[in-house]
C-alpha positions as CSV (number, residue, x, y, z in Angstrom):
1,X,0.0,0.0,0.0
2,X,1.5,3.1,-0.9
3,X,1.5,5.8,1.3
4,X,3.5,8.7,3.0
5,X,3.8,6.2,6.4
6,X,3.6,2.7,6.2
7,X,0.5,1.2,8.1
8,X,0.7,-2.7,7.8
9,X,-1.2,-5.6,9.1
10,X,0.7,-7.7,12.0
11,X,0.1,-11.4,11.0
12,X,0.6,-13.9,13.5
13,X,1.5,-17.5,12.8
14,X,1.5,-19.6,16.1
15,X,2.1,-23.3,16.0
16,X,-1.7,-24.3,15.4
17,X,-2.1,-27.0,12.4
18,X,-3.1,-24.7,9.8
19,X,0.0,-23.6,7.4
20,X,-2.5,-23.2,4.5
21,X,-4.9,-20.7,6.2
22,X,-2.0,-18.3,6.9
23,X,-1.1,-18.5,3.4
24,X,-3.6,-17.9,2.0
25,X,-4.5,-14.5,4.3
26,X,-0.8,-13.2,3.3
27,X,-1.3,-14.1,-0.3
28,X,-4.5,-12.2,-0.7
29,X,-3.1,-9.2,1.6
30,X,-0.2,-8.7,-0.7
31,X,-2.2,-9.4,-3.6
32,X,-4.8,-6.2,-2.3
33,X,-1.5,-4.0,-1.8
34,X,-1.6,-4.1,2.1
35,X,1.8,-3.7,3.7
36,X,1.9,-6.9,6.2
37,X,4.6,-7.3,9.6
38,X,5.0,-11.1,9.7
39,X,6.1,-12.6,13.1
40,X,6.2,-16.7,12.9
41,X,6.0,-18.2,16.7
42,X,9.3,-21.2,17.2
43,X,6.9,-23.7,17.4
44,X,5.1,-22.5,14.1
45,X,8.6,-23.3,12.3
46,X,7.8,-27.0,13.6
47,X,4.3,-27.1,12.2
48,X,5.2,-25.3,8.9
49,X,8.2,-27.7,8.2
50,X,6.0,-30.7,9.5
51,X,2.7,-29.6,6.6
52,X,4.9,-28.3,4.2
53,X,8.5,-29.8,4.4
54,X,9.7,-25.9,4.4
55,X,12.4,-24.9,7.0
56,X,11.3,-21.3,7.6
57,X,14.4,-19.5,8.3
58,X,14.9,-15.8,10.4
59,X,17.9,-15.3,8.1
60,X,16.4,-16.0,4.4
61,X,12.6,-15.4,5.5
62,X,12.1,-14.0,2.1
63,X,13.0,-17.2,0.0
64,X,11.3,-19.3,2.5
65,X,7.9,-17.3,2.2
66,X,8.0,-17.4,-1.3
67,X,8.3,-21.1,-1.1
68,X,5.8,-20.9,1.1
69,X,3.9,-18.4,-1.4
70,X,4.6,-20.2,-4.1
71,X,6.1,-17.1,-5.9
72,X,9.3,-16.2,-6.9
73,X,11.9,-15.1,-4.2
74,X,12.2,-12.0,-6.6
75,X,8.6,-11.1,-6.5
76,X,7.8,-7.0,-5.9
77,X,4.6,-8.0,-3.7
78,X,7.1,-9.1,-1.2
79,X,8.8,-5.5,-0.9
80,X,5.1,-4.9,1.1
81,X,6.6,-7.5,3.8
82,X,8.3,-6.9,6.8
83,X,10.0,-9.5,9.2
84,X,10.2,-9.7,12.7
85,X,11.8,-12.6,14.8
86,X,9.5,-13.9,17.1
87,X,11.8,-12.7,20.0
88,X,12.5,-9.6,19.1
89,X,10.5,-7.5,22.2
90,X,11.8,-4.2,20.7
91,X,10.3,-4.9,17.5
92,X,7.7,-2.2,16.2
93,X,4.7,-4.4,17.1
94,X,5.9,-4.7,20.4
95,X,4.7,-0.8,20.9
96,X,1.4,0.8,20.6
97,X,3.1,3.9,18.9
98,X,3.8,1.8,16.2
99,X,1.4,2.5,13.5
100,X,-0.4,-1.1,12.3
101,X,-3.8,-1.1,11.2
102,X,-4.5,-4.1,13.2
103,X,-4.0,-8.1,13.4
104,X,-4.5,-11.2,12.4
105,X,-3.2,-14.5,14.4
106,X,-3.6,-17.6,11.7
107,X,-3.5,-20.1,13.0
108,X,-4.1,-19.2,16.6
109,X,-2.9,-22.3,19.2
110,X,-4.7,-22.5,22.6
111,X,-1.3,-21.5,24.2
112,X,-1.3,-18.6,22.1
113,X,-4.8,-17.6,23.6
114,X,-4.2,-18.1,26.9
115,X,-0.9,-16.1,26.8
116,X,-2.9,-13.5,25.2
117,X,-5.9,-13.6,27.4
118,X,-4.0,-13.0,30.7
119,X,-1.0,-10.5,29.1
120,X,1.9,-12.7,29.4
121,X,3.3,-12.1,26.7
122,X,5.5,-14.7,25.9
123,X,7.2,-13.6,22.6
124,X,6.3,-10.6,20.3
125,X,3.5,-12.7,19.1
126,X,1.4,-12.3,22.3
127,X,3.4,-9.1,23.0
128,X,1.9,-7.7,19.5
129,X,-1.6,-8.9,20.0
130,X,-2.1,-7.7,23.3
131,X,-0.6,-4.4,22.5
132,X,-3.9,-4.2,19.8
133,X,-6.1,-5.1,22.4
134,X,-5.1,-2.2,24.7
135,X,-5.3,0.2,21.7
136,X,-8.5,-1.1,20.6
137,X,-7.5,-1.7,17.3
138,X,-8.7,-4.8,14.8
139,X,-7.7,-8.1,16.5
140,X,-8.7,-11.5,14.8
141,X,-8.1,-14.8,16.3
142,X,-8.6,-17.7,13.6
143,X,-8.7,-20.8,16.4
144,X,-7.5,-24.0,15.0
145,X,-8.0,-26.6,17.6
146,X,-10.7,-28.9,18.8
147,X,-12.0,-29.9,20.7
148,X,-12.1,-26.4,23.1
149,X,-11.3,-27.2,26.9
150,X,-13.7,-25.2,29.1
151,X,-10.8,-23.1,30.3
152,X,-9.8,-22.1,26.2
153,X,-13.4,-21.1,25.9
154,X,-13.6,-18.8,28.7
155,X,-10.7,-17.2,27.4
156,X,-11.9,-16.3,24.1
157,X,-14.7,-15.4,25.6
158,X,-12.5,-12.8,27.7
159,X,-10.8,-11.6,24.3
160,X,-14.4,-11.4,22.2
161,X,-15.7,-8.9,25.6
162,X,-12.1,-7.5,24.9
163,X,-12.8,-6.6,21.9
164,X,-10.9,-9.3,19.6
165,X,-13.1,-11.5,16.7
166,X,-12.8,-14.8,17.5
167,X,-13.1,-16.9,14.2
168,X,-12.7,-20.8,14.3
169,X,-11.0,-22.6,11.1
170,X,-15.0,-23.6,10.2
171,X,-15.5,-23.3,6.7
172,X,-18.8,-23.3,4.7
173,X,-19.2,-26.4,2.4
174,X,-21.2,-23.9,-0.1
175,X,-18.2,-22.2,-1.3
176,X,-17.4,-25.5,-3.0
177,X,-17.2,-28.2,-0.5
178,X,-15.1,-30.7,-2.8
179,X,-11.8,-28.5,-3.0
180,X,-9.8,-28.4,-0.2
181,X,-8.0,-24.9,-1.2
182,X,-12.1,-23.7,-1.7
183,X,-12.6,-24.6,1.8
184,X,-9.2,-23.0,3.4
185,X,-9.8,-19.7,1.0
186,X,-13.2,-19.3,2.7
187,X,-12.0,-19.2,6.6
188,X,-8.9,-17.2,5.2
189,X,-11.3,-14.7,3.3
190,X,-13.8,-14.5,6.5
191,X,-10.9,-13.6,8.4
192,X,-9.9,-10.7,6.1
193,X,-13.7,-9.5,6.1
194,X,-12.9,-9.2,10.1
195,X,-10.3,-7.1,9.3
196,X,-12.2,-4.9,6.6
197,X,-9.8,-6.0,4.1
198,X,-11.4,-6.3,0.2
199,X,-10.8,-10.0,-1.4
200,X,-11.3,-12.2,-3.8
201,X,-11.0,-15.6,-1.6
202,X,-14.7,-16.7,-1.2
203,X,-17.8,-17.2,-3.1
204,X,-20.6,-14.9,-1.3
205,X,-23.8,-16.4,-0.6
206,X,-26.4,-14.5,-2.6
207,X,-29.2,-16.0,-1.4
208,X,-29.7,-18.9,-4.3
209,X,-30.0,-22.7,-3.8
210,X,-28.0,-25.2,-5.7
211,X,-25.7,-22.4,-7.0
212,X,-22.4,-24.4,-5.6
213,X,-19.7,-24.5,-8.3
214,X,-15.8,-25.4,-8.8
């Protein structure tokens, strides 16, 4: 996005099962022109390596999300992206003066909840989403586990009263239930509709029956 100061979108990737959700989400951010502040939680490196056999790397995090991507290491949409290690506390996100339009955790691990819920705080992916709770701005959670312990729920149900959208990896079967990428486009495109972000990821309902297509 092009603008006199840069106002990206923090994107969270904690160690949830889920690689393809957060994919998609950066794909079609960078394919809108949003500028984008990527932190990736250690034991999201495991998960990503694990569904995709890429190592993602602090020191060529650029090749490895173009893998990722599937673009070209030398793609211009990835001049939009900036990098923080998921333990760097002086990091911009780590501050509320720095200017983000809000965030998006996908996938979001209970751990990552709970640390969020209370503060703690844990790396600058907690650090980051607690510091857009406090100054109210956009904060989406895309939960990928099941099923919820009574203790995760009343957590998110701290963070919705909070003022964070909590939005489980469901997808709807109408957007074209027999494609897997259909079905991980739609929970990725809800969660950019959270964010007020315009998309092409989903097929809108529009109110007709039997209107399902590939």
């Amino acid at each position: 996005m092009s603008s006199e100061q840069r106002r990206p979108w923090v994107v969270g990737i904690s160690g949830a099962s889920g690689t393809p959700y957060a994919v998609a989400a950066i794909g079609a951010l960078l394919d809108g022109g949003e500028d984008v502040d990527l932190v990736v939680s250690r034991a999201a490196r495991l998960t990503i390596l694990d569904e995709t056999g890429i190592s993602f790397r602090d020191s060529h995090w650029r090749d490895d999300l173009a893998a990722l991507l599937g673009w070209k290491e030398s793609d211009s949409r990835l001049d939009a992206v900036r990098y923080w290690t998921a333990g760097d506390f002086a990091a911009g996100p780590s501050s509320g003066s720095y200017p983000v339009r809000g965030m998006l955790v996908v996938p979001a691990t209970a751990a990552a909840v709970a640390g969020i819920s209370i503060g703690l705080s844990k790396d600058l992916l907690q650090r980051a989403a607690s510091v857009n709770l406090k100054e109210r701005r956009p904060l989406v959670l895309v939960v990928r586990e099941t099923p919820l312990s009574s203790s995760t729920l009343e957590q998110l149900l701290t963070l919705s009263r909070e003022g964070a959208v909590i939005l489980p990896a469901s997808p709807g079967f109408y957007a074209g239930g027999q494609s897997v990428q259909r079905l991980v486009d739609f929970v990725a495109g809800k969660a950019l509709d959270a964010l007020g972000v315009s998309h092409a990821l989903l097929r809108r309902w529009d109110g007709r029956l039997g209107e399902r297509r590939e």
